[in-house]
N, CA, C and O atoms as a GROMACS GRO file, in nm:
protein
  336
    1UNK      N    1   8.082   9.343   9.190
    1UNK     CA    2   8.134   9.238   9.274
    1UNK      C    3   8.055   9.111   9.249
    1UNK      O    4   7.932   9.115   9.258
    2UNK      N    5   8.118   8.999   9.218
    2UNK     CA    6   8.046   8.876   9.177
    2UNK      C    7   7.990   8.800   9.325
    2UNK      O    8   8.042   8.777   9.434
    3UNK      N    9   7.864   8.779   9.269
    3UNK     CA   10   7.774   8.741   9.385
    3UNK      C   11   7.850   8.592   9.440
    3UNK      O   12   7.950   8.545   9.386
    4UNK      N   13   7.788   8.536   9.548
    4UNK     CA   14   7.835   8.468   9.603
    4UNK      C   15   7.740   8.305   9.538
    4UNK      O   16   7.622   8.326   9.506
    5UNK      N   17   7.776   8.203   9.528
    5UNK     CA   18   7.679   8.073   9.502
    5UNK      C   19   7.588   8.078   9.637
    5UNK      O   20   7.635   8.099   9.749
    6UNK      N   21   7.430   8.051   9.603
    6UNK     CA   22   7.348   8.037   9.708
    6UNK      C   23   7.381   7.912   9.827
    6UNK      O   24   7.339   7.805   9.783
    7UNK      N   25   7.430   7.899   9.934
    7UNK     CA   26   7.411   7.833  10.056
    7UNK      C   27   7.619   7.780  10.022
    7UNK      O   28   7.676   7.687  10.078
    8UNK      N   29   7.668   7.856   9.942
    8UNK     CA   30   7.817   7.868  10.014
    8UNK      C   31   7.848   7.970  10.077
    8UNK      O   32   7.808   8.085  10.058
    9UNK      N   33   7.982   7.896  10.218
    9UNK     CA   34   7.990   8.067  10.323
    9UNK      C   35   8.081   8.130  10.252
    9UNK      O   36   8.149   8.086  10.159
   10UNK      N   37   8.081   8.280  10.321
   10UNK     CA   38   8.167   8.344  10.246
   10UNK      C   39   8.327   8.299  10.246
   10UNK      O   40   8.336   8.204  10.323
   11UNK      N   41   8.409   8.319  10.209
   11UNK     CA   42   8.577   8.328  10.260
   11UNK      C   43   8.649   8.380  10.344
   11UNK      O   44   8.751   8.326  10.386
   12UNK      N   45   8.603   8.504  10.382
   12UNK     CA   46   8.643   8.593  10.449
   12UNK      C   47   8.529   8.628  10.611
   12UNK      O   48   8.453   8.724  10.629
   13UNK      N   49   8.560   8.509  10.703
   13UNK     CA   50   8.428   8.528  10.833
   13UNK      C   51   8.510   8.562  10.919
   13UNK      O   52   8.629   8.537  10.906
   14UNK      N   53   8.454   8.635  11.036
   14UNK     CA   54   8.526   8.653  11.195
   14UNK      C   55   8.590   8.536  11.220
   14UNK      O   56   8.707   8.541  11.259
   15UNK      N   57   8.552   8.463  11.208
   15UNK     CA   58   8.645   8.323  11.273
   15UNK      C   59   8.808   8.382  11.226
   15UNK      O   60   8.904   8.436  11.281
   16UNK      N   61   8.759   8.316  11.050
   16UNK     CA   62   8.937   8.308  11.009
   16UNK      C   63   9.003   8.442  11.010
   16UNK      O   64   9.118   8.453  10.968
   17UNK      N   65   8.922   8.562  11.066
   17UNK     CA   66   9.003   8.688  11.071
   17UNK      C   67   9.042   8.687  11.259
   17UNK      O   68   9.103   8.784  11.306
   18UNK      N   69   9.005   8.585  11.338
   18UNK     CA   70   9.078   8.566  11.435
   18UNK      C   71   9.227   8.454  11.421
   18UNK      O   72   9.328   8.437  11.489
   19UNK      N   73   9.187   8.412  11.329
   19UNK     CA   74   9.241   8.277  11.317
   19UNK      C   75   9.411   8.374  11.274
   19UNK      O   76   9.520   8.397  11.326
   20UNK      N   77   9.330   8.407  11.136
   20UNK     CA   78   9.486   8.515  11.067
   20UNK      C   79   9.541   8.635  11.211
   20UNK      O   80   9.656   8.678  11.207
   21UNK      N   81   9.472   8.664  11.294
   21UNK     CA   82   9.537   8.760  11.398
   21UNK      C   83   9.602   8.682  11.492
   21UNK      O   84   9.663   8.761  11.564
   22UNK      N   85   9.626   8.540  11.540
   22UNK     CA   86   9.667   8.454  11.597
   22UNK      C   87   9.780   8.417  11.550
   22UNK      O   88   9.874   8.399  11.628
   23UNK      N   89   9.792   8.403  11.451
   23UNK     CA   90   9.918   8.359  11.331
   23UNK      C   91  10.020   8.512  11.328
   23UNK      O   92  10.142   8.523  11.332
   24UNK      N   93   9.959   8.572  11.322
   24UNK     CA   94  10.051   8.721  11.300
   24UNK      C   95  10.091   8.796  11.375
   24UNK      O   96  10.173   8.879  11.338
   25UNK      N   97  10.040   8.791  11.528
   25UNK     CA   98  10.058   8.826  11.616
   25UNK      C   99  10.246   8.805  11.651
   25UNK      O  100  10.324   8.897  11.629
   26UNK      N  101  10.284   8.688  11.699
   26UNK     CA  102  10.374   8.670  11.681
   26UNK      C  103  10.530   8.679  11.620
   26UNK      O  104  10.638   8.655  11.676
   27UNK      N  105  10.490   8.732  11.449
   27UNK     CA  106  10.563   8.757  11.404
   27UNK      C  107  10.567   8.943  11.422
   27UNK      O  108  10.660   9.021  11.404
   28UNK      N  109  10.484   8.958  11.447
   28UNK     CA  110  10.497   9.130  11.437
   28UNK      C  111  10.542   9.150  11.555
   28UNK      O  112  10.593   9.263  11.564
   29UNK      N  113  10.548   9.075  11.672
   29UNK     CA  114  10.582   9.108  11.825
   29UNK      C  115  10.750   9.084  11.820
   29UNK      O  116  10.830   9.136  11.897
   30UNK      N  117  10.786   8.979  11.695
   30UNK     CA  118  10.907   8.969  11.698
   30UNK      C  119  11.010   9.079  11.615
   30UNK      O  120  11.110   9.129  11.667
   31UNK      N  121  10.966   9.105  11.481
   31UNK     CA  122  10.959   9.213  11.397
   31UNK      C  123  10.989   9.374  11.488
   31UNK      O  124  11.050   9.475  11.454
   32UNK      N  125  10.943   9.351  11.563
   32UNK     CA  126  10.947   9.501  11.652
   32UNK      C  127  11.026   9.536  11.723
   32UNK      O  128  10.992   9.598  11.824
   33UNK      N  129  11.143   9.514  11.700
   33UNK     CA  130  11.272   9.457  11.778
   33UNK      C  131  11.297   9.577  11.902
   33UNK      O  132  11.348   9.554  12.012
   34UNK      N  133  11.250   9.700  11.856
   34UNK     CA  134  11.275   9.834  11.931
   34UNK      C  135  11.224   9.832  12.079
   34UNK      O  136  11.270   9.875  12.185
   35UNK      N  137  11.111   9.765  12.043
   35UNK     CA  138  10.969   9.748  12.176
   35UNK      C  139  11.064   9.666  12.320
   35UNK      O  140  11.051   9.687  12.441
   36UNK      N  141  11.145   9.584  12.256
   36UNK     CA  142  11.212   9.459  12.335
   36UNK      C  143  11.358   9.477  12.309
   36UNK      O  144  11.418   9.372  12.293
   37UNK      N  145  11.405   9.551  12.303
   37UNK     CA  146  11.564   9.592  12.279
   37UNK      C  147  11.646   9.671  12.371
   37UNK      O  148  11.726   9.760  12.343
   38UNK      N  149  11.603   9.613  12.512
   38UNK     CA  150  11.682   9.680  12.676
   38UNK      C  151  11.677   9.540  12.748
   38UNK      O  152  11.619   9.432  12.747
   39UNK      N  153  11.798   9.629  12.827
   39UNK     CA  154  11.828   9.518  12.951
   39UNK      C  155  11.699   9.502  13.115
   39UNK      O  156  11.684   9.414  13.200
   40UNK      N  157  11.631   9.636  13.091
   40UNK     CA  158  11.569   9.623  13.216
   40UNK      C  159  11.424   9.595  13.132
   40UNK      O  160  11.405   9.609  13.011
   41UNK      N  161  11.327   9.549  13.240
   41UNK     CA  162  11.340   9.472  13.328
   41UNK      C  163  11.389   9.365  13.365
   41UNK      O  164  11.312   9.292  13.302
   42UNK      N  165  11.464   9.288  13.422
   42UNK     CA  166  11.555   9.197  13.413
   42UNK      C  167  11.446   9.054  13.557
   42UNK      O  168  11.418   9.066  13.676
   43UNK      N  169  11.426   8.956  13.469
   43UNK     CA  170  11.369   8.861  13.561
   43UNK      C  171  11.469   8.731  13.563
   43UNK      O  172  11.522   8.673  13.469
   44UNK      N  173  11.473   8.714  13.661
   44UNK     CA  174  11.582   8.565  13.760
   44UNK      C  175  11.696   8.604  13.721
   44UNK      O  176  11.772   8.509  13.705
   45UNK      N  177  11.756   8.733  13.690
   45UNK     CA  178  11.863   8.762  13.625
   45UNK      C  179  11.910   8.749  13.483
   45UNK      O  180  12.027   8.729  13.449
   46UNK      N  181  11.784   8.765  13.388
   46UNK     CA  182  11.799   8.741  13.269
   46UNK      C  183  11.768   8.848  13.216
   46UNK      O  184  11.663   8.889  13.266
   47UNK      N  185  11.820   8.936  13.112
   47UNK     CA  186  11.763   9.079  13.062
   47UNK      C  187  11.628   9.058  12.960
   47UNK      O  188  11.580   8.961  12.903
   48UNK      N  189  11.596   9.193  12.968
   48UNK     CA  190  11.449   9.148  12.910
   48UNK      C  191  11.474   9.099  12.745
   48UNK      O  192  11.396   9.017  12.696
   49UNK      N  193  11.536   9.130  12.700
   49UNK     CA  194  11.568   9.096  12.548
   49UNK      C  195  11.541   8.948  12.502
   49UNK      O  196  11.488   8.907  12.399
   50UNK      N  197  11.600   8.872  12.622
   50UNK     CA  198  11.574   8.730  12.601
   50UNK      C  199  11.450   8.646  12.644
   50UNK      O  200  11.377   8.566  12.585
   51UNK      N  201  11.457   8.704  12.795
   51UNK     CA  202  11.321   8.601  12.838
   51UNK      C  203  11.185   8.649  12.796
   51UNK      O  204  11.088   8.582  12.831
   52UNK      N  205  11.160   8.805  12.694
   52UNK     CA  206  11.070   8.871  12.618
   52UNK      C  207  11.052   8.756  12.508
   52UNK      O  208  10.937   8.715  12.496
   53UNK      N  209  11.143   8.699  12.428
   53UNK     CA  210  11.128   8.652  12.327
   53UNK      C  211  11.113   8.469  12.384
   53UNK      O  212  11.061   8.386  12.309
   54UNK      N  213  11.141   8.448  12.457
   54UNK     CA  214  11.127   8.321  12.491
   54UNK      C  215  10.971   8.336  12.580
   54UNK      O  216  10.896   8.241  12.558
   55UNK      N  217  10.940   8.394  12.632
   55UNK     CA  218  10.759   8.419  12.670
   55UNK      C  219  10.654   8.435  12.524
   55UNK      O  220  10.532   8.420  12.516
   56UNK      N  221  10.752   8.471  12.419
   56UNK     CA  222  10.696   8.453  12.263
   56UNK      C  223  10.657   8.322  12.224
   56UNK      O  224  10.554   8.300  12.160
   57UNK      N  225  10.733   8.236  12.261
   57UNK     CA  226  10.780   8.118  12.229
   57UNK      C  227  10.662   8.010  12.263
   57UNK      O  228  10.612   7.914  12.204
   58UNK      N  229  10.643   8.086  12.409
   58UNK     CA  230  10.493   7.969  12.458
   58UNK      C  231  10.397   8.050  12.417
   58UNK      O  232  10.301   7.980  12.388
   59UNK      N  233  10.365   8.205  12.392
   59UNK     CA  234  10.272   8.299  12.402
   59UNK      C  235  10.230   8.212  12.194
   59UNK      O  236  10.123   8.156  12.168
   60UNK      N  237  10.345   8.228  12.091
   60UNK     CA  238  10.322   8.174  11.988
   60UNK      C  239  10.234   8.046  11.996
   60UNK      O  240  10.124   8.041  11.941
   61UNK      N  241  10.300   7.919  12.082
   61UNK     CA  242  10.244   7.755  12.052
   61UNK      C  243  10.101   7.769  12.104
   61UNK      O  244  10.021   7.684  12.063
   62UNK      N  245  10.040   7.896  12.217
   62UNK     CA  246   9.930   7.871  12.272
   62UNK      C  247   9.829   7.944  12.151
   62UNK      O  248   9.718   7.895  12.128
   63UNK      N  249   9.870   8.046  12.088
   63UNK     CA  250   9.825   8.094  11.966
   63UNK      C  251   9.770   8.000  11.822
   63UNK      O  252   9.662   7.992  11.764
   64UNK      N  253   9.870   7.954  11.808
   64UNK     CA  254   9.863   7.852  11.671
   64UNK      C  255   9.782   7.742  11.747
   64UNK      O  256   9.679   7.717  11.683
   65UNK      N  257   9.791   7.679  11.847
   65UNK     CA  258   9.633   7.642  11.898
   65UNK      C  259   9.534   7.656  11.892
   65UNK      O  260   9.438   7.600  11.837
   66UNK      N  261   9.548   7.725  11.944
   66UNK     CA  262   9.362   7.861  11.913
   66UNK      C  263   9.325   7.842  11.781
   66UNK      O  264   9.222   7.787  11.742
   67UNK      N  265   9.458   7.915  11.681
   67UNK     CA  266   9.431   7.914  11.540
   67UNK      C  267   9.397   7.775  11.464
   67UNK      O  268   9.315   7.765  11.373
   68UNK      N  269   9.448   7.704  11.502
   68UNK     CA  270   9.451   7.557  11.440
   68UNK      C  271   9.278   7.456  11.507
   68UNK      O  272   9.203   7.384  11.441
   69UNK      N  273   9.271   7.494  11.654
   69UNK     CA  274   9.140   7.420  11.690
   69UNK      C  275   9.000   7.505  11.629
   69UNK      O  276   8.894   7.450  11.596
   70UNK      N  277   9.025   7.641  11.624
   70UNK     CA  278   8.932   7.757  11.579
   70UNK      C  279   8.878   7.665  11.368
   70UNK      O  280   8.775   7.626  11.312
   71UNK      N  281   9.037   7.677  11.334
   71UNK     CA  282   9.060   7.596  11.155
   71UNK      C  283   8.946   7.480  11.141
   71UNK      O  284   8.856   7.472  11.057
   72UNK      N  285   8.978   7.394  11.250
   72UNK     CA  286   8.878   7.284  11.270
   72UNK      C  287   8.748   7.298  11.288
   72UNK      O  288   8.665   7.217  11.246
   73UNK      N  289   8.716   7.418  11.361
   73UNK     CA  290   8.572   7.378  11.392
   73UNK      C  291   8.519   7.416  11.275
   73UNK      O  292   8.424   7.354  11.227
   74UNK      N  293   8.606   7.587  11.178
   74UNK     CA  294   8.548   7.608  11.058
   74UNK      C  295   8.514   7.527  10.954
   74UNK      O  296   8.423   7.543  10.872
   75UNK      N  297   8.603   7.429  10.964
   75UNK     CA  298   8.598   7.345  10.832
   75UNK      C  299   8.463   7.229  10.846
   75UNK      O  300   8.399   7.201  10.745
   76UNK      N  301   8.426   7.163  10.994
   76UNK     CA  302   8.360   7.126  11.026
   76UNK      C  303   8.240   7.136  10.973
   76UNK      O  304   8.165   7.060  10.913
   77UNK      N  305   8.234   7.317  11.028
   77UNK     CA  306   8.076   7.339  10.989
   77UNK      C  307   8.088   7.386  10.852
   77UNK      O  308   7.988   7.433  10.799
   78UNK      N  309   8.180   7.382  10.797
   78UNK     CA  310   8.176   7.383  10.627
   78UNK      C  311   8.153   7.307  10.530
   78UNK      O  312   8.113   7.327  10.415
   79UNK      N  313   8.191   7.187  10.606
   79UNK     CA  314   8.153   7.067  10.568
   79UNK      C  315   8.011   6.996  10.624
   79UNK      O  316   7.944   6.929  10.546
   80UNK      N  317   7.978   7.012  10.740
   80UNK     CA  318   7.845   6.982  10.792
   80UNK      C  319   7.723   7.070  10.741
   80UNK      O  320   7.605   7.033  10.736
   81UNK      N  321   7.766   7.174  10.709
   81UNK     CA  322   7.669   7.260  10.670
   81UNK      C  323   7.642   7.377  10.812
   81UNK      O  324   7.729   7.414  10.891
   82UNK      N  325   7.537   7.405  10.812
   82UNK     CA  326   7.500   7.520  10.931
   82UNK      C  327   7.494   7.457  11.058
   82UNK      O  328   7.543   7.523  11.149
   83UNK      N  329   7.444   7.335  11.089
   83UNK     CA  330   7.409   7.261  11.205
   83UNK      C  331   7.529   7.238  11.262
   83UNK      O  332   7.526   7.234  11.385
   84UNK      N  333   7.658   7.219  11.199
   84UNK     CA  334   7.742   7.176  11.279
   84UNK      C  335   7.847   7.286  11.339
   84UNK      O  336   7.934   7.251  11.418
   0.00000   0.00000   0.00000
């Protein structure tokens, strides 16, 4: 395995392996069609099929947040070095 250059980070840190579970989350919750494919529980009179996937919808934009402000701070201290 080829060593790494002295005082570059690796590619692969906890951060961006939260970052990639933030991003994917979403699509696999949608992908799963079986999990969310009934009428009950039914809220304000809407079956769960729909307002499941529309709670995706904000549950996704608050995600890619995370993922996107998390992107920033990495690059930050990638660019600042360790201090930042």
């Amino acid at each position: 395995m080829p060593e790494e250059p002295e005082g570059k980070p690796p590619n692969v840190t906890p951060v961006r392996v939260v970052i990639a579970l933030c991003l994917i989350a979403p699509f696999v919750a949608m992908l799963w069609v079986s999990s969310y494919a009934k009428v009950d529980p039914a809220f304000i009179g809407i079956p769960f099929f729909y307002w499941y996937q529309m709670l995706w919808v904000l549950i996704s934009t608050a995600l890619t947040m995370v993922a996107y402000k998390l992107w920033q701070r990495d690059q930050r201290a990638r660019k600042g070095g360790a201090s930042a």
